[in-house]
matplotlib code that plots the C-alpha trace (Angstrom):
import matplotlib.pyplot as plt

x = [95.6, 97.1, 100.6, 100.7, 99.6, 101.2, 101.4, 102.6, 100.8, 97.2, 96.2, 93.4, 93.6, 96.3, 93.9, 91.6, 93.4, 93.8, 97.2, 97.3, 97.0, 95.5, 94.4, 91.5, 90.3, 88.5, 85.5, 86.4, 89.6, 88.5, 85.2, 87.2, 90.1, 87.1, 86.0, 89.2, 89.9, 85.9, 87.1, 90.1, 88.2, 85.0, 87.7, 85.9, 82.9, 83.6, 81.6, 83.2, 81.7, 78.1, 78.5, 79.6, 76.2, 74.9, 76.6, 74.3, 73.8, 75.4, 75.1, 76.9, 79.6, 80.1, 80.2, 82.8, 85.3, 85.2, 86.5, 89.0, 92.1, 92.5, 94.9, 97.3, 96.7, 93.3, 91.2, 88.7, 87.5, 89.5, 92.7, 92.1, 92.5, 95.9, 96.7, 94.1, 95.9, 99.2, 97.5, 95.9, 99.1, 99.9, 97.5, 97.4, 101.0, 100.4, 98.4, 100.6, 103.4, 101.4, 99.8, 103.4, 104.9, 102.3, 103.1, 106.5, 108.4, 111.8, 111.9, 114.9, 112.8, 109.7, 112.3, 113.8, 110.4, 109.6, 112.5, 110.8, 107.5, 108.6, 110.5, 107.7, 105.5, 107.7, 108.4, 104.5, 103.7, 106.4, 105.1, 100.8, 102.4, 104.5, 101.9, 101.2, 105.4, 106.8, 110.7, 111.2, 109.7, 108.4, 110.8, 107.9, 108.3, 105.2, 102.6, 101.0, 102.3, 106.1, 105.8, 104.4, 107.3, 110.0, 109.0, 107.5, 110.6, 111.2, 107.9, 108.3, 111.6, 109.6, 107.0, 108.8, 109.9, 108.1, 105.0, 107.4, 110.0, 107.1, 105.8, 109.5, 110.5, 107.1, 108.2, 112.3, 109.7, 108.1, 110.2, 113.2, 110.9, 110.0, 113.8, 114.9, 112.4, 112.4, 116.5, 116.0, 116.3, 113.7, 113.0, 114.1, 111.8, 112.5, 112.2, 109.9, 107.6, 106.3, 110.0, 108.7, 105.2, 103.7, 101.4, 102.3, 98.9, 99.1, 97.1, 98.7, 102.0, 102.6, 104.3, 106.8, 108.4, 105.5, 107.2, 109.4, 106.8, 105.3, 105.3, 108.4, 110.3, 111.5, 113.6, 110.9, 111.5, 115.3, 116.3, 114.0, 116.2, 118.9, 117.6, 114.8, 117.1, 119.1, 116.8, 116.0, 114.0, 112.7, 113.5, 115.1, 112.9, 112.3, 109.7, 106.5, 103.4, 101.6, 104.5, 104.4, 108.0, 110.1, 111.0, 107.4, 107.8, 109.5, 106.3, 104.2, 106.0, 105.3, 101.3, 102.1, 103.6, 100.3, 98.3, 101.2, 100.3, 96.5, 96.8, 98.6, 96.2, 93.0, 95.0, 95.2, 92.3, 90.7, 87.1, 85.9, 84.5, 87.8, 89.4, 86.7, 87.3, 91.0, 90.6, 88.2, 89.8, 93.3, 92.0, 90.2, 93.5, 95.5, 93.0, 93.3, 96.9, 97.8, 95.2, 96.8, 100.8, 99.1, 97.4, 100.9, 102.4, 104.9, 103.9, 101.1, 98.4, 99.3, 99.1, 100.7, 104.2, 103.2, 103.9, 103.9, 101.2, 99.3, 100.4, 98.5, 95.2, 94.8, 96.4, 93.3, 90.4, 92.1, 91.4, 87.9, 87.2, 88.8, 86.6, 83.1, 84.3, 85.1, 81.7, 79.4, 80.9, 83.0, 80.8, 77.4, 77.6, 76.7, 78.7, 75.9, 75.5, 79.3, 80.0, 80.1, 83.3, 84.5, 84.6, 86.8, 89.0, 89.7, 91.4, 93.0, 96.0, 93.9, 91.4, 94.5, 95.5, 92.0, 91.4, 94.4, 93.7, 90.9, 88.5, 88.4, 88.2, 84.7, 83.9, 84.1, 82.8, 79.4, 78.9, 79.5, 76.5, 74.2, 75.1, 76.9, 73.9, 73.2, 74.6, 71.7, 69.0, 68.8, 70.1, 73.1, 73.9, 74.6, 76.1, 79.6, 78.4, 76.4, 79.0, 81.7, 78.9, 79.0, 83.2, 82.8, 79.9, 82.3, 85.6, 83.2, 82.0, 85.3, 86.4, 83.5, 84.5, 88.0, 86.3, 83.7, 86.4, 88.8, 91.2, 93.1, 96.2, 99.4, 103.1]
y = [155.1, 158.8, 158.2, 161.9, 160.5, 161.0, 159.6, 163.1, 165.9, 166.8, 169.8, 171.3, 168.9, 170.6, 169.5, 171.6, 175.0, 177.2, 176.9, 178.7, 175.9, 173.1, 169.7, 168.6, 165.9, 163.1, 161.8, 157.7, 158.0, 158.8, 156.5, 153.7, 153.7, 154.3, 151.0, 149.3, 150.6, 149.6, 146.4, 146.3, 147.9, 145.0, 142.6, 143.5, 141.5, 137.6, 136.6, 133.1, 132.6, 133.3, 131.1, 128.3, 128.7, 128.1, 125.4, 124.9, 128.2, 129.5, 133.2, 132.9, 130.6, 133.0, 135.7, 134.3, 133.3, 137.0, 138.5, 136.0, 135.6, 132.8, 130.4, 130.3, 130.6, 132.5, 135.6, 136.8, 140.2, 140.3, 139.7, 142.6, 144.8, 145.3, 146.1, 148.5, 150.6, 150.0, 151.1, 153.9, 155.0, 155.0, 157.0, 159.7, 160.5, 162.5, 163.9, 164.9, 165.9, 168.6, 170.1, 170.3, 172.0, 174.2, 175.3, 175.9, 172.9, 171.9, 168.1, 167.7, 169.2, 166.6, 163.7, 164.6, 164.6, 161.6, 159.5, 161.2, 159.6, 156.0, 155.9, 157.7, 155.0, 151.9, 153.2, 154.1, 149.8, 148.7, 150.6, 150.0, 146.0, 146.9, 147.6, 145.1, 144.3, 144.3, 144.4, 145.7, 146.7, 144.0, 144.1, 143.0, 144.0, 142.8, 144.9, 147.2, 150.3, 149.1, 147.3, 150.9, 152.5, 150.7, 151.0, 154.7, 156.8, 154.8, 155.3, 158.6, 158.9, 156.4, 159.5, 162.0, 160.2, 159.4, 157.0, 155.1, 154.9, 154.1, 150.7, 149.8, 150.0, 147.6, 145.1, 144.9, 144.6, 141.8, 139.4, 140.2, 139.2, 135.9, 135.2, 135.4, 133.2, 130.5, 130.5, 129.6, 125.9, 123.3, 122.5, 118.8, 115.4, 114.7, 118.6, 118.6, 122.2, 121.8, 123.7, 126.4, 126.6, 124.6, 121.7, 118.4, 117.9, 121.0, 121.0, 123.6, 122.9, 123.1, 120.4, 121.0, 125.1, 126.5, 124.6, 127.6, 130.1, 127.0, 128.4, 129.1, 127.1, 130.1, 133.3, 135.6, 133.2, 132.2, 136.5, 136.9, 133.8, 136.5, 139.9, 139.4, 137.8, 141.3, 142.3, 142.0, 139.1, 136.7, 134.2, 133.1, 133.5, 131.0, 131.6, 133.9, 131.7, 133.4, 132.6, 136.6, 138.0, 141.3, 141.3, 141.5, 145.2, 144.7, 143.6, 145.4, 148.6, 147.1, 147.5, 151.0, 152.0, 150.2, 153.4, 155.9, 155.4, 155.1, 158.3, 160.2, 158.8, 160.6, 163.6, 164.1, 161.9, 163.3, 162.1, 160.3, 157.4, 157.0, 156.3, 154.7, 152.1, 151.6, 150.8, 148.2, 146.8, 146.8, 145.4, 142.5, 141.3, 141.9, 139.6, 137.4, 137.8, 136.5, 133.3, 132.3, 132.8, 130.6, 128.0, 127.8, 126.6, 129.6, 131.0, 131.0, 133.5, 134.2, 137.3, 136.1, 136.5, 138.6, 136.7, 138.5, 136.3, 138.3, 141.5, 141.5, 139.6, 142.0, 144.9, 144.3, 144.2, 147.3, 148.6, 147.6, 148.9, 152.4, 152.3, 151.7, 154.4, 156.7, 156.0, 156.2, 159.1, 161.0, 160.7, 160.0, 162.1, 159.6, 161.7, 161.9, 157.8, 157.6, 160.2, 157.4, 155.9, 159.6, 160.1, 156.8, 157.3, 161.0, 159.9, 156.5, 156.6, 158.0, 154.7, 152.5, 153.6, 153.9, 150.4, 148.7, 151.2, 151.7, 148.7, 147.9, 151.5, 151.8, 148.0, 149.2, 152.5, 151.1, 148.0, 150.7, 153.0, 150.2, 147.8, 144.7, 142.4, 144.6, 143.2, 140.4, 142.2, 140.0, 136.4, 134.7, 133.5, 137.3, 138.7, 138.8, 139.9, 143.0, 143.6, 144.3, 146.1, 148.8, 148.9, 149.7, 152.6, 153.6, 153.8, 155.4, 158.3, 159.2, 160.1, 161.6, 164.0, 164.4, 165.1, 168.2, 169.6, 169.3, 167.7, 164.8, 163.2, 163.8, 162.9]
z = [100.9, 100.6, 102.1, 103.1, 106.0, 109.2, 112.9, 114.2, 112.9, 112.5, 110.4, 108.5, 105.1, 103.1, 100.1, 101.0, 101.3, 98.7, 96.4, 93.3, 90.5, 93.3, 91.5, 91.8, 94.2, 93.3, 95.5, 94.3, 95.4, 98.5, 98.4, 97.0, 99.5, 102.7, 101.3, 101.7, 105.2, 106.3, 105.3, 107.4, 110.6, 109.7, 110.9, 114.3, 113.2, 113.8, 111.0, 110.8, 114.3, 112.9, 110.3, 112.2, 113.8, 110.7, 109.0, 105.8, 105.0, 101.8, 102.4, 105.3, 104.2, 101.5, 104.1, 105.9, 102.9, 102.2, 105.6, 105.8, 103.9, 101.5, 103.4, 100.1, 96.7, 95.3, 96.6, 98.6, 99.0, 102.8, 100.3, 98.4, 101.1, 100.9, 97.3, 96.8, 99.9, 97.8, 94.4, 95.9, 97.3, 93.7, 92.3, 94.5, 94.1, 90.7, 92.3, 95.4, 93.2, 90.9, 94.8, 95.3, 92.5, 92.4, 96.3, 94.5, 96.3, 94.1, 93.0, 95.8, 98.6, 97.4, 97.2, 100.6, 102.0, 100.2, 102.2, 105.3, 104.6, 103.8, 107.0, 109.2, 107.1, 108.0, 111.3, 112.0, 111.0, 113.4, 116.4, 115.5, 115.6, 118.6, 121.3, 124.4, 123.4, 127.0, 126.0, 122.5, 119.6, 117.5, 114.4, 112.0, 108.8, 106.4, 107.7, 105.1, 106.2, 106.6, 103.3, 101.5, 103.4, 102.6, 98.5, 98.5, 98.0, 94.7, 94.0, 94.5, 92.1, 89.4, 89.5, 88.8, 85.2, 82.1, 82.0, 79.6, 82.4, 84.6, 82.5, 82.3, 85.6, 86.8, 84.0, 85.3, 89.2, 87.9, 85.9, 88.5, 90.8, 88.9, 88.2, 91.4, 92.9, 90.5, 91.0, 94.5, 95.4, 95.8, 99.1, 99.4, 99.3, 103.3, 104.3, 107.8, 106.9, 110.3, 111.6, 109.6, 111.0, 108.1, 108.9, 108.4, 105.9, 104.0, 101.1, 99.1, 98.3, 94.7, 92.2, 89.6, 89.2, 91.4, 94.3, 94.4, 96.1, 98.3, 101.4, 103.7, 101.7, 99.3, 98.6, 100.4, 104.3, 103.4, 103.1, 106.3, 108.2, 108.0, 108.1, 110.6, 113.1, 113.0, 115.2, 118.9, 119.5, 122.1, 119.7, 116.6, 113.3, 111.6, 109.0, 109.2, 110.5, 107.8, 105.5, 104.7, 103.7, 103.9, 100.1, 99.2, 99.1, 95.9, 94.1, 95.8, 94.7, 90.9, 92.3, 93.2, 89.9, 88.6, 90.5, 89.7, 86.0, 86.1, 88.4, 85.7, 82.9, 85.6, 85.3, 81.9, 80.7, 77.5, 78.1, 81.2, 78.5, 77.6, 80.8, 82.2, 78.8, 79.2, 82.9, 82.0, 79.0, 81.1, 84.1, 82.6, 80.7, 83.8, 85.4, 82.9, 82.7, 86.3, 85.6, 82.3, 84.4, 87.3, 84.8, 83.0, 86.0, 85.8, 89.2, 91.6, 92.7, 96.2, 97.8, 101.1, 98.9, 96.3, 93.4, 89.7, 89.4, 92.3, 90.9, 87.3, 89.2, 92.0, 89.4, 87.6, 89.6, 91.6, 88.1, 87.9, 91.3, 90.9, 87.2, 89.5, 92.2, 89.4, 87.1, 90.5, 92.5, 89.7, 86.9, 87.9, 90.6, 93.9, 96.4, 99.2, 99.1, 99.1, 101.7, 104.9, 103.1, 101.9, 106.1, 106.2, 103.4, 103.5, 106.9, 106.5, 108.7, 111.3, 110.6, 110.5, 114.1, 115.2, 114.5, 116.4, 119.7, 120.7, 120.0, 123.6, 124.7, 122.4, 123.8, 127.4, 126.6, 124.8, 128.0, 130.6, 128.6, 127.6, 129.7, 129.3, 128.1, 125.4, 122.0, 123.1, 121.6, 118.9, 120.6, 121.6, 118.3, 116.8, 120.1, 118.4, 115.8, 117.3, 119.6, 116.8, 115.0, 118.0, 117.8, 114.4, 114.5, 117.3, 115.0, 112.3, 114.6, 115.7, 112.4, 111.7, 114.8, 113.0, 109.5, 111.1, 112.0, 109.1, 111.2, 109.3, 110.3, 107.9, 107.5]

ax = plt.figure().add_subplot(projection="3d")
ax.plot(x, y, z, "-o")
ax.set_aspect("equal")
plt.show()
């Protein structure tokens, strides 16, 4: 996702006008970060429901494990939806900052603006997970957008340093991270999880050291028993039914420095072989990296509390799939095949709020043309199905509108 992003302004894409030394734009970025956001506007299809339809079918068993989340610890594609908007962030920032300097803009104006953005950003989350509130705004803070928010103007500060800087500051990220998890106390033998929205047979709670990131019974829910209940609310919070945390900002910014520096390595990349190579080789020991810290018992894969364990394991396949982006769009030249996602991705924020406002406007709008029988056409069983296929062609052609004429939503 390009955090330059906004809620309140729509202009002609300041990528595309002419600067003196513009960068240039890459197509995967765009293409990669369309894919993510199809993914988060697919959540319209209820693919678990045609699956349950079909009970011994593999394909759609695996169908369905992918646009869901994993209920703890592991991944599915759904999962990596999330981190690839953080990395992206990331990597477009170099990006961002060279547009800037060559508009002439001083490294004070960029940070002021940069403070700007993350609150717009934050701000922008609370209010997309505010509507239908009838009293107040719905002080949630672990959405995607709040979570970029709140870490983007360090970001922003880590970018303007040296890549040495860059790989130090993700390392204090992580094993800060790690410390100050593992420092918190056990939850104790009698403790009743179901207070804190966990049920009574959960299958995932972890043995040993890991038991300090079993969920909300840890660092992430206990800061969140205090700073959540700030805040105006129906009732007091307790724990996150999700078992999602504020403080998860902290590793996800160590994702975003991740894209910060493979944004400056696209940059100033010596061959496209070469980059290509290091993402690869990187990637796979990140991968491999997170497996060994969760085999070790040190800490757990789990995205829902982004543990440092999470951080290398999605680190590295965002790494692969920026490396497949970048070989088919950038290198080989696919542009035309990737140019449905380039429509998505070229707009995401506009995608983001597209997606959470007007599925039932398109719903209505396509029963009211067609007529409400007509996501039958192929049986009861797929209605659902064809019905969220409609919302999303729907979503998809209003952005298209946007992208003909060059109108794309910034902060």
């Amino acid at each position: 996702m390009n955090p330059a992003i906004s809620a309140n302004t729509i202009k002609n894409d300041p990528n595309l006008a002419s600067e003196k030394h513009p960068p240039a734009r890459l197509g995967s970025m765009d293409a990669y970060r369309g894919f993510v956001m199809f993914l988060m506007m697919a959540e319209v299809l209820p693919i678990d429901r045609v699956a349950s339809a079909f009970p011994k079918s593999s394909f759609w068993k695996l169908l369905a494990f992918h646009t869901e989340h994993v209920d703890w610890t592991g991944c599915s594609l759904h999962d990596m939806i999330q981190p690839s908007f953080s990395f992206l962030v990331g990597v477009a920032l170099p990006y961002s900052i060279a547009s800037r300097r060559a508009r002439g803009q001083s490294d004070g104006a960029m940070i002021g603006h940069a403070i700007w953005r993350s609150f717009m950003l934050a701000f922008l989350g609370i209010f997309l997970r505010s509507a239908g509130a009838r009293t107040h705004l719905n002080f949630n803070f672990m959405d995607t957008l709040t979570q970029i928010g709140f870490g983007y103007s360090f970001l922003f500060f880590i970018g303007l340093r040296s890549i040495r800087f860059q790989w130090i500051a993700f390392g204090v990220i992580l094993f800060g991270t790690w410390l100050a998890w593992s420092l918190h106390p056990l939850p104790p033998p009698d403790f009743d999880f179901t207070k804190v929205f966990v049920p009574a047979d959960w299958p995932y709670h972890a043995k040993g050291f890991a038991a300090h990131w079993n969920k909300n019974f840890n660092l992430g829910t206990t800061v969140d028993q205090w700073w959540v209940n700030l805040f105006p609310r129906d009732n007091d919070f307790k724990a996150n039914d999700g078992g999602y945390t504020t403080i998860n900002f902290i590793p996800t910014l160590a994702t975003m420095i991740l894209g910060l520096i493979v944004g400056g390595w696209c940059r100033n990349k010596e061959s496209n072989k070469q980059f290509l190579t290091r993402l690869v080789i990187i990637g796979t020991a990140f991968i491999l990296a997170g497996l060994a810290i969760q085999g070790l018992g040190l800490c757990p894969i789990v995205k829902r509390i982004w543990t440092p364990s999470w951080v290398f394991f999605s680190g590295g396949i965002c790494f692969l799939m920026l490396s497949a982006f970048y070989l088919l769009v950038d290198v080989w030249g696919f542009r035309r095949c990737a140019f449905p996602l380039m429509v998505i991705g070229m707009n995401s924020i506009a995608a983001y709020c597209i997606a959470h406002w007007f599925e039932g406007f398109i719903n209505n709008s396509l029963k009211t043309c067609f007529g409400h029988s007509w996501p039958l056409i192929f049986g009861p069983i797929f209605e659902p199905l064809m019905s969220g296929a409609g919302i999303l062609l729907g979503f998809w052609l209003m952005l298209f509108w946007m992208y003909r004429r060059k109108l794309f939503v910034r902060i």
